[in-house]
PDB file as gemmi writes it, atoms N, CA and C in Angstrom:
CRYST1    1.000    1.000    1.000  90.00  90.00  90.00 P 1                      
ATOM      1  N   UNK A   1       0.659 -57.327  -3.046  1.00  0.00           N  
ATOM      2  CA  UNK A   1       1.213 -58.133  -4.117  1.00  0.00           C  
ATOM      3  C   UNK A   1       2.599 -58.649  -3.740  1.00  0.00           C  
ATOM      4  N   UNK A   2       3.247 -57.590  -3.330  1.00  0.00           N  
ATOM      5  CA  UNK A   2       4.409 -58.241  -2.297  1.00  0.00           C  
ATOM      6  C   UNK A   2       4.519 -59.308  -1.612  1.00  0.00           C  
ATOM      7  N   UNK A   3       3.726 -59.009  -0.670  1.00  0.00           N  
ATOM      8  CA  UNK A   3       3.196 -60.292   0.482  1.00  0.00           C  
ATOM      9  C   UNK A   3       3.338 -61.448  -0.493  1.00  0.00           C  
ATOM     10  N   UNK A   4       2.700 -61.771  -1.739  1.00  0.00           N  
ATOM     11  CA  UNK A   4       2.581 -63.294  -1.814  1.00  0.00           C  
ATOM     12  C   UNK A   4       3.368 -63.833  -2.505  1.00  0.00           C  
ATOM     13  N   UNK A   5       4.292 -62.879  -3.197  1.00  0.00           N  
ATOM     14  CA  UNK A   5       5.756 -63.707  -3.783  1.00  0.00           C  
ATOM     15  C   UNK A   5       6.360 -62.328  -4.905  1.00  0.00           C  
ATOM     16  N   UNK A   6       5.478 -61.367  -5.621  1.00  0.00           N  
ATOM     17  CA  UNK A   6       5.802 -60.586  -6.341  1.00  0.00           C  
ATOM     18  C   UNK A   6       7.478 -59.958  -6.276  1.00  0.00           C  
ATOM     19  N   UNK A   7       8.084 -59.631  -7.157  1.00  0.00           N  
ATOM     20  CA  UNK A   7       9.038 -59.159  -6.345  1.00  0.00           C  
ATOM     21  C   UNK A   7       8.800 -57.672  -6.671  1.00  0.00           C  
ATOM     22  N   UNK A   8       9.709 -56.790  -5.573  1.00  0.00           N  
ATOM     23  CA  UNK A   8       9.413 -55.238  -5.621  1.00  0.00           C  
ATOM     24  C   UNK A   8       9.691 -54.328  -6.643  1.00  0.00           C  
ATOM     25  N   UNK A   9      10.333 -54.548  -7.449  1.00  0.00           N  
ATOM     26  CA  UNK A   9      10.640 -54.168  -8.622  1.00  0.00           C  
ATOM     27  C   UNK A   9       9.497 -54.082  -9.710  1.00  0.00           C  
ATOM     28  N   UNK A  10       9.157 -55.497 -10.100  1.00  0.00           N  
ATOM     29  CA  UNK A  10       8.215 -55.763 -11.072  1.00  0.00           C  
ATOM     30  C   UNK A  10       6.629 -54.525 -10.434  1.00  0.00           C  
ATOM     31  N   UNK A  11       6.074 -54.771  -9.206  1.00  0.00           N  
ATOM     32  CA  UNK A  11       5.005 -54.164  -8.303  1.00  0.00           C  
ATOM     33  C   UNK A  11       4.993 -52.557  -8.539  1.00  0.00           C  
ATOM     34  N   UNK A  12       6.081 -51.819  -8.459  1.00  0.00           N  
ATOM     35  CA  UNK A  12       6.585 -50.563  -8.405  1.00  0.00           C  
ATOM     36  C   UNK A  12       6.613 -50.485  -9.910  1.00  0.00           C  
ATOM     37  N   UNK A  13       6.980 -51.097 -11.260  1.00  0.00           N  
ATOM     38  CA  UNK A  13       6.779 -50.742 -12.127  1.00  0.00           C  
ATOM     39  C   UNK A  13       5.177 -50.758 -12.525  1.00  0.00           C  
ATOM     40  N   UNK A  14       4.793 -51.822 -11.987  1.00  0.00           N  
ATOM     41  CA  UNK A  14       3.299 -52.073 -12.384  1.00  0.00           C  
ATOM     42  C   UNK A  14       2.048 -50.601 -11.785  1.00  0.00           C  
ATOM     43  N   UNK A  15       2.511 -50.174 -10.485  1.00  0.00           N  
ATOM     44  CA  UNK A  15       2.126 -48.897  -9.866  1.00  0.00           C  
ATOM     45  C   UNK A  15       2.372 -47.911 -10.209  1.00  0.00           C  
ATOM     46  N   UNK A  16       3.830 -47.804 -11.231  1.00  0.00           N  
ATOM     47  CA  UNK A  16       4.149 -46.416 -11.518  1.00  0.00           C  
ATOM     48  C   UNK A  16       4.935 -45.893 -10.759  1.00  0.00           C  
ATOM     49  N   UNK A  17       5.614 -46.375  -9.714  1.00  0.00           N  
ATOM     50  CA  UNK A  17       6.226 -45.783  -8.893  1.00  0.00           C  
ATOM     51  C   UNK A  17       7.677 -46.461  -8.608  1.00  0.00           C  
ATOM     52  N   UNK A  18       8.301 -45.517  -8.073  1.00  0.00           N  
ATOM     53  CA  UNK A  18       9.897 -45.884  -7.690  1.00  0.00           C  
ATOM     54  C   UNK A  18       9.902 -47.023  -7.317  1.00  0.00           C  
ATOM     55  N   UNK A  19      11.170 -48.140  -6.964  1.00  0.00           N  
ATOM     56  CA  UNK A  19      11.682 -49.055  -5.952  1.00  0.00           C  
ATOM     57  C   UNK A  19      11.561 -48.814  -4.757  1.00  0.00           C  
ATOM     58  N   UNK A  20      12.454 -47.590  -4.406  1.00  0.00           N  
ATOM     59  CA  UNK A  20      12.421 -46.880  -3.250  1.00  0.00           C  
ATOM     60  C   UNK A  20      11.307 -46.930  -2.412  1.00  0.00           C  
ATOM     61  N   UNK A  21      10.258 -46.338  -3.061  1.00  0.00           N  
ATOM     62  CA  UNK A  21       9.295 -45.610  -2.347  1.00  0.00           C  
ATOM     63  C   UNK A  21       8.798 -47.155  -1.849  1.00  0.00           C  
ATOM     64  N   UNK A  22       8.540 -47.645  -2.714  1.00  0.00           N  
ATOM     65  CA  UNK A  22       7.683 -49.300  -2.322  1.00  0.00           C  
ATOM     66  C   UNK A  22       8.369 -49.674  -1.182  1.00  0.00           C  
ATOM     67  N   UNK A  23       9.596 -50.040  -1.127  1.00  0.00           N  
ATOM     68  CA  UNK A  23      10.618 -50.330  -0.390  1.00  0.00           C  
ATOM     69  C   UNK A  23      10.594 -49.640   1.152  1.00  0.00           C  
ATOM     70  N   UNK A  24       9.810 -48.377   1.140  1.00  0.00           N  
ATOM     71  CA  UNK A  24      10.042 -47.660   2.154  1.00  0.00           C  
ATOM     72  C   UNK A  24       8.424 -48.038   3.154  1.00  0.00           C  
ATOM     73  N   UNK A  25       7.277 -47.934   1.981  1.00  0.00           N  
ATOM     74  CA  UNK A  25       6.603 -47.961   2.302  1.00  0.00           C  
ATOM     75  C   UNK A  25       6.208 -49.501   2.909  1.00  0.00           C  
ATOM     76  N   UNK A  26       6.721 -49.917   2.419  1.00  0.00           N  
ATOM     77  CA  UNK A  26       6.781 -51.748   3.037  1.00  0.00           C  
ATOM     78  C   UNK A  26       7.175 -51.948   4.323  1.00  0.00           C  
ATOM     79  N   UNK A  27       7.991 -50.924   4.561  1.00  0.00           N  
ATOM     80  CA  UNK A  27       8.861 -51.130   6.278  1.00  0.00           C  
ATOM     81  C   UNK A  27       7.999 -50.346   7.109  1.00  0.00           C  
ATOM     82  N   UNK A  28       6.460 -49.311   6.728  1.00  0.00           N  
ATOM     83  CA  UNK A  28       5.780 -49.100   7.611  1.00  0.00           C  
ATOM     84  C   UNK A  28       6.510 -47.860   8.343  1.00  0.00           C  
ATOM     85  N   UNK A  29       5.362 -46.835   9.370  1.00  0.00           N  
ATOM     86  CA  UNK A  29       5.613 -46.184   9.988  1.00  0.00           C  
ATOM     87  C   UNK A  29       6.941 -46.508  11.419  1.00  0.00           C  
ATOM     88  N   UNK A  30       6.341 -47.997  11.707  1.00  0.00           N  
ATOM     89  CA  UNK A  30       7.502 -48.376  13.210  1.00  0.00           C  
ATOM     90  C   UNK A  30       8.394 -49.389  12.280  1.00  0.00           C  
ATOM     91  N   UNK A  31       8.407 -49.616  11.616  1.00  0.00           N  
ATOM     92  CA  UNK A  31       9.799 -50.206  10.984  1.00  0.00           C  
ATOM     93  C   UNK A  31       9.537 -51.829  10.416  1.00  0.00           C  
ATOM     94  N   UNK A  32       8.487 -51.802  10.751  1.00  0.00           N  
ATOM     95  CA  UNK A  32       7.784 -53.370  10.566  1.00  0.00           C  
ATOM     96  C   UNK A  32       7.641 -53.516   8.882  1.00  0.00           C  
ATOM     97  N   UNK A  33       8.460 -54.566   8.509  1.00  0.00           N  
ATOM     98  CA  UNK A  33       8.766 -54.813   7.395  1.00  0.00           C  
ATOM     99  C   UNK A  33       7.449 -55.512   7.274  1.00  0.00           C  
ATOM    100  N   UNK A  34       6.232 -55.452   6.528  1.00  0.00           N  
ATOM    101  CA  UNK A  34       5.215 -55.667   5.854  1.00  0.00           C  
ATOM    102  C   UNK A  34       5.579 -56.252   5.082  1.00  0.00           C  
ATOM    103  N   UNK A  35       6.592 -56.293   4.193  1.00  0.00           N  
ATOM    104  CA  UNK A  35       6.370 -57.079   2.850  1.00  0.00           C  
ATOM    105  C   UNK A  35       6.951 -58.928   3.289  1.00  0.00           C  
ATOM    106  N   UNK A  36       7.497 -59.124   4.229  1.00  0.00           N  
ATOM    107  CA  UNK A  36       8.152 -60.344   4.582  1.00  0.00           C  
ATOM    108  C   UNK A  36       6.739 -61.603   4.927  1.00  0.00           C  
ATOM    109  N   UNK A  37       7.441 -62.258   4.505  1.00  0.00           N  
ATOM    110  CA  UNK A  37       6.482 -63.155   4.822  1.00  0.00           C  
ATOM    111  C   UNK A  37       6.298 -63.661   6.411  1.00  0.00           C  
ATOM    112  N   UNK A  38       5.190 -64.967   7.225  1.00  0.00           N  
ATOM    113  CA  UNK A  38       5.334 -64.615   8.032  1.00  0.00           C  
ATOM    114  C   UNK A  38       5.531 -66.072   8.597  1.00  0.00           C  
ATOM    115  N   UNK A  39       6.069 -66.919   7.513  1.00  0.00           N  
ATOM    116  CA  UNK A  39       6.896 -68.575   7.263  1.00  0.00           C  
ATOM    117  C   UNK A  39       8.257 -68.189   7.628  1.00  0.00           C  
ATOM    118  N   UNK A  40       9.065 -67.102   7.593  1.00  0.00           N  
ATOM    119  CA  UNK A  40      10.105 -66.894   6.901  1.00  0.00           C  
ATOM    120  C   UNK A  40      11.382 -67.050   8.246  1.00  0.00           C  
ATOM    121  N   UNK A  41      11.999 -67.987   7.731  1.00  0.00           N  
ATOM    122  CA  UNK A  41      13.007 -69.009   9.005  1.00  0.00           C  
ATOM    123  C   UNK A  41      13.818 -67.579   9.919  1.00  0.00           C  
ATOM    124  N   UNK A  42      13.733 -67.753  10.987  1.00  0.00           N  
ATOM    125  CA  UNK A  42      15.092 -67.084  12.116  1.00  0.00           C  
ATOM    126  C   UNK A  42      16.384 -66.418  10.844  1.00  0.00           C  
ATOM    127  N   UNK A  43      16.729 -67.648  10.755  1.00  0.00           N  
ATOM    128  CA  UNK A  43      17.765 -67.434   9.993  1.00  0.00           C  
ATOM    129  C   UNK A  43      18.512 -67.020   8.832  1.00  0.00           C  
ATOM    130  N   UNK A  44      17.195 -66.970   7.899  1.00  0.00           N  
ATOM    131  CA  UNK A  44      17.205 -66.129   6.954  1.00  0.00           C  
ATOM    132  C   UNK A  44      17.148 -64.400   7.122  1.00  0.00           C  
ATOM    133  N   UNK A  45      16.797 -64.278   8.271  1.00  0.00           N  
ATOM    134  CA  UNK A  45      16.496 -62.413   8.616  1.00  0.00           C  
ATOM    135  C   UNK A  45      18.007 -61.799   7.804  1.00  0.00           C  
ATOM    136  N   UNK A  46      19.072 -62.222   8.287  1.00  0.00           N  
ATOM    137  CA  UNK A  46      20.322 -61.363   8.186  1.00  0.00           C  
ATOM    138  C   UNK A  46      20.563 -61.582   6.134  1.00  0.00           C  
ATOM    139  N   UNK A  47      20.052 -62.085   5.586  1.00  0.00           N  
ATOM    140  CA  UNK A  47      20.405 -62.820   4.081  1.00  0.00           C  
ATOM    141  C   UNK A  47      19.134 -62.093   3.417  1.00  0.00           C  
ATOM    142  N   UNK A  48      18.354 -62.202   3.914  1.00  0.00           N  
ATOM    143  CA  UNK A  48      16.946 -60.911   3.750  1.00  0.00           C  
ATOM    144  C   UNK A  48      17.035 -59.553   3.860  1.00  0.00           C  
ATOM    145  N   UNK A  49      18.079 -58.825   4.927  1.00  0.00           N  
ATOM    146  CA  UNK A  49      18.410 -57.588   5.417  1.00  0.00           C  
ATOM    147  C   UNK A  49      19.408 -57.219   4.282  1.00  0.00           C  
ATOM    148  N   UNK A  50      20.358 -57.817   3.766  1.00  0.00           N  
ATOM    149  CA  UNK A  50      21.418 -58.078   2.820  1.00  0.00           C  
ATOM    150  C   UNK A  50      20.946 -57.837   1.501  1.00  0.00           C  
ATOM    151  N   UNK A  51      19.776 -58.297   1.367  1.00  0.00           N  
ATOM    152  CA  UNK A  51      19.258 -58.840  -0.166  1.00  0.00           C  
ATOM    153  C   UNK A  51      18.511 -57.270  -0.491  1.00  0.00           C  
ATOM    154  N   UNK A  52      17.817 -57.023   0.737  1.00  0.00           N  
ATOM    155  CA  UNK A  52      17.032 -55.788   1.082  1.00  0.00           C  
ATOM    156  C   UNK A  52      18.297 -54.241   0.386  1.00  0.00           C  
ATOM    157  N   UNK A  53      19.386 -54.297   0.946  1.00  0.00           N  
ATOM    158  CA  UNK A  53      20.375 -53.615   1.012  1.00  0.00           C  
ATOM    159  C   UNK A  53      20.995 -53.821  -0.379  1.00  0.00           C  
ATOM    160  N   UNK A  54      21.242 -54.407  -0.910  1.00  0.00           N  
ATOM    161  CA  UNK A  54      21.819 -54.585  -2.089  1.00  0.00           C  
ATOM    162  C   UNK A  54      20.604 -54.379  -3.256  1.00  0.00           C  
ATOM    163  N   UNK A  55      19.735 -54.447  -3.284  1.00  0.00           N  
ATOM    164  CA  UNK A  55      18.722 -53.969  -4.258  1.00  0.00           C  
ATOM    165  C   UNK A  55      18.269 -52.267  -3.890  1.00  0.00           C  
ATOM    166  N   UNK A  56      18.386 -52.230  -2.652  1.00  0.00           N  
ATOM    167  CA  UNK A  56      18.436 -50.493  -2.879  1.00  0.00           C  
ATOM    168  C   UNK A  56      19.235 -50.008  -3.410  1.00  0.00           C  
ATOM    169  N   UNK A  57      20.777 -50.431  -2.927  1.00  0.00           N  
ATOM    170  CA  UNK A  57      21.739 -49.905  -3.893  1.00  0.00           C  
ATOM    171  C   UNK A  57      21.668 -50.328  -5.462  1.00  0.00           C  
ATOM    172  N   UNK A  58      21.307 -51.514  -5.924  1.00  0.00           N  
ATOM    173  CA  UNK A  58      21.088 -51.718  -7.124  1.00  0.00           C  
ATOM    174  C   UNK A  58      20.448 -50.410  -7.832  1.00  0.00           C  
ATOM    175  N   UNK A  59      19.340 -50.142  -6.768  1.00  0.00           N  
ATOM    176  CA  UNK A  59      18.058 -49.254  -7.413  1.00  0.00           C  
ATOM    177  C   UNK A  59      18.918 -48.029  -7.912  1.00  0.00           C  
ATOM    178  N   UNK A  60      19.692 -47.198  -7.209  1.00  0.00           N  
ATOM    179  CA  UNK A  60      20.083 -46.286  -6.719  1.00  0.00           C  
ATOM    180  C   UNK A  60      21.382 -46.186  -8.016  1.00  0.00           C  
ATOM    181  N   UNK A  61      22.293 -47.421  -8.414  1.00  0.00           N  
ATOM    182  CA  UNK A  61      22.791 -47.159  -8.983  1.00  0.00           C  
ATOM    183  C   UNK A  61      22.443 -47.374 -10.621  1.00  0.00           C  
ATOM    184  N   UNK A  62      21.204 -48.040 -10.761  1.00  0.00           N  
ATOM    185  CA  UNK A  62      20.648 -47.499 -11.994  1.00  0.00           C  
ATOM    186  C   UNK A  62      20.143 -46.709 -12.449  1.00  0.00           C  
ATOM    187  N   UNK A  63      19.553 -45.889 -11.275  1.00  0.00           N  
ATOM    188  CA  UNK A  63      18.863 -44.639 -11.315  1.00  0.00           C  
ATOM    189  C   UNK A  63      20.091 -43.543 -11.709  1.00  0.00           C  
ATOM    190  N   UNK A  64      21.620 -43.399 -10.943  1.00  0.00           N  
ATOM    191  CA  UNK A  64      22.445 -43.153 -11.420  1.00  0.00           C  
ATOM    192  C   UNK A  64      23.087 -42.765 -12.656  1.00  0.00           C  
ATOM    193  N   UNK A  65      22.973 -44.010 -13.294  1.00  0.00           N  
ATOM    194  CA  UNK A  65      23.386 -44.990 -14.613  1.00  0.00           C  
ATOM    195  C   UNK A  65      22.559 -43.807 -15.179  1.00  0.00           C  
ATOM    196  N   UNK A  66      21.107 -44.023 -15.299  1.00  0.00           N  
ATOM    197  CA  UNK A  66      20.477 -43.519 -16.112  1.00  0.00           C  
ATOM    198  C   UNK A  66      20.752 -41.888 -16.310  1.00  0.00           C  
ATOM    199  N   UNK A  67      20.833 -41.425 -15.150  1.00  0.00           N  
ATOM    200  CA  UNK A  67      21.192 -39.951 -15.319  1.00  0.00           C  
ATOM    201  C   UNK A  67      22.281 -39.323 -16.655  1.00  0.00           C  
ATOM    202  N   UNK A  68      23.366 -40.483 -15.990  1.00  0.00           N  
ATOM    203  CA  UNK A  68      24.483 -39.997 -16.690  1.00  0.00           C  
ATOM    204  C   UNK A  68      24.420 -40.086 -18.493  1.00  0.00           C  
ATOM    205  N   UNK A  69      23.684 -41.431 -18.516  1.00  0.00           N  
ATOM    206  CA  UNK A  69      23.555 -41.457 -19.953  1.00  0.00           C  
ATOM    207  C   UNK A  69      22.643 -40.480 -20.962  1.00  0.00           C  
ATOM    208  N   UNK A  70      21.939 -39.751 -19.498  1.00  0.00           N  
ATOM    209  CA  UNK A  70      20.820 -38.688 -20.256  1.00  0.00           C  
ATOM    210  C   UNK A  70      22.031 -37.581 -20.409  1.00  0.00           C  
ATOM    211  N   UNK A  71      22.619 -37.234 -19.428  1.00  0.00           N  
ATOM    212  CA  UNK A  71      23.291 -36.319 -19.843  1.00  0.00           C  
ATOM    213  C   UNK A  71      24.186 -36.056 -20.720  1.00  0.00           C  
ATOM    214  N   UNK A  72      25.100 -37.134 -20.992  1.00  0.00           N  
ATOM    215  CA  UNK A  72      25.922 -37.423 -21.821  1.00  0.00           C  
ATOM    216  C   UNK A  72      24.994 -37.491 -23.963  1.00  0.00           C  
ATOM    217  N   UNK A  73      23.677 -37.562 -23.740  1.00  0.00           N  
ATOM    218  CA  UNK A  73      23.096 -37.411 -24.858  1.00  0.00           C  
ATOM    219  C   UNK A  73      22.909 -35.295 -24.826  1.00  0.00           C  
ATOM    220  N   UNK A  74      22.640 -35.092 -23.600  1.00  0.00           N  
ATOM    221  CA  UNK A  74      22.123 -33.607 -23.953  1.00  0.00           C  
ATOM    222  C   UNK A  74      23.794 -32.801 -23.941  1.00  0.00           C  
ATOM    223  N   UNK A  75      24.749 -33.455 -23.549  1.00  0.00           N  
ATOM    224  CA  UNK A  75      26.171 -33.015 -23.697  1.00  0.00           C  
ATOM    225  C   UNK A  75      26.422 -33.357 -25.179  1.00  0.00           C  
ATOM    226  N   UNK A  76      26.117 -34.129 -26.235  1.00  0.00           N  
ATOM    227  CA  UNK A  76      26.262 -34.631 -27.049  1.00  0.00           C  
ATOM    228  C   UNK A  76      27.397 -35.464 -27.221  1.00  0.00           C  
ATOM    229  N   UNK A  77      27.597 -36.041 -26.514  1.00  0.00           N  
ATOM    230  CA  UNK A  77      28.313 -37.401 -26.320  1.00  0.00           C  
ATOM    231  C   UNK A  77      28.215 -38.827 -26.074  1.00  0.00           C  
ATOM    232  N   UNK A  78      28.330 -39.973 -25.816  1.00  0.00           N  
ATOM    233  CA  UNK A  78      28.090 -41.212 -26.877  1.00  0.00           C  
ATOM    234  C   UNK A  78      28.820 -41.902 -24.931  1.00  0.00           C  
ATOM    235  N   UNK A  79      28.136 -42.846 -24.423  1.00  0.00           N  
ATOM    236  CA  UNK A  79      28.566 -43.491 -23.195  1.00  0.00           C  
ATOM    237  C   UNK A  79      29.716 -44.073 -24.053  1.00  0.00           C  
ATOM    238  N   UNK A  80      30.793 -44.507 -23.255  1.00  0.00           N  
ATOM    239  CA  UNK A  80      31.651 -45.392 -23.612  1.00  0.00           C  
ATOM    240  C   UNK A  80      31.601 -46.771 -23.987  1.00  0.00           C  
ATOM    241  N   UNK A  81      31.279 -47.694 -24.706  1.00  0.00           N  
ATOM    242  CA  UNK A  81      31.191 -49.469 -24.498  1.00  0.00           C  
ATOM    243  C   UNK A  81      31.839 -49.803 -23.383  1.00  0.00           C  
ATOM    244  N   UNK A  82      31.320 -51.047 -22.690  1.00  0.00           N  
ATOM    245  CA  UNK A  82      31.900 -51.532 -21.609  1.00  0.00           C  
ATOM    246  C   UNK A  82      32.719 -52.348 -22.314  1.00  0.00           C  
ATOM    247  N   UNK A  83      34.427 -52.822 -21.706  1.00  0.00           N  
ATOM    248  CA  UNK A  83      35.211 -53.526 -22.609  1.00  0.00           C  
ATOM    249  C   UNK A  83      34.982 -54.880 -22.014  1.00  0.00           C  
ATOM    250  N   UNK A  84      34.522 -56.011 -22.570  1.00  0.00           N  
ATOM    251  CA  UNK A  84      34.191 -57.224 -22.433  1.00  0.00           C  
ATOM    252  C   UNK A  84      35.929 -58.179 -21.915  1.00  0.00           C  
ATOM    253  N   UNK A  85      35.380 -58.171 -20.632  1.00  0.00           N  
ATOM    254  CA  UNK A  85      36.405 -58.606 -19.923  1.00  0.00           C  
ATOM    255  C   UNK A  85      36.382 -60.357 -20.115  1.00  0.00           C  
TER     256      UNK A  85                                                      
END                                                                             
């Protein structure tokens, strides 16, 4: 589903399963990124590797996010509002 435009996020919710794992499992045993298309210009690789990298961390820091706000309910405490800059 990847392969033909899906993005990894939406796929991994639809499976039930992490970002991560999709993410991992896409790059294959030798490192061969499976999910890339096989149109996909020279030059885009490094803006792809980037995009790749910044949505793990995305993943990673919502997964985060979420922790804290669970805890902060079983602490009985209230997240802070973000102050609208």
């Amino acid at each position: 589903m990847v392969g033909i435009g899906r993005p990894v996020p939406a796929v991994a919710e639809e499976l039930e399963i992490g970002s991560g794992l999709l993410y991992r499992w896409l790059k294959g045993p030798q490192g061969a990124d499976l999910g890339r298309k096989a149109d996909e210009a020279v030059g885009e690789e490094a803006a792809a590797a980037e995009i790749r990298s910044l949505r793990g961390e995305n993943t990673q820091l919502r997964l985060e996010n979420d922790i804290l706000k669970k805890a902060a309910v079983i602490l009985g405490t209230r997240p802070q509002p973000r102050d609208a800059k």
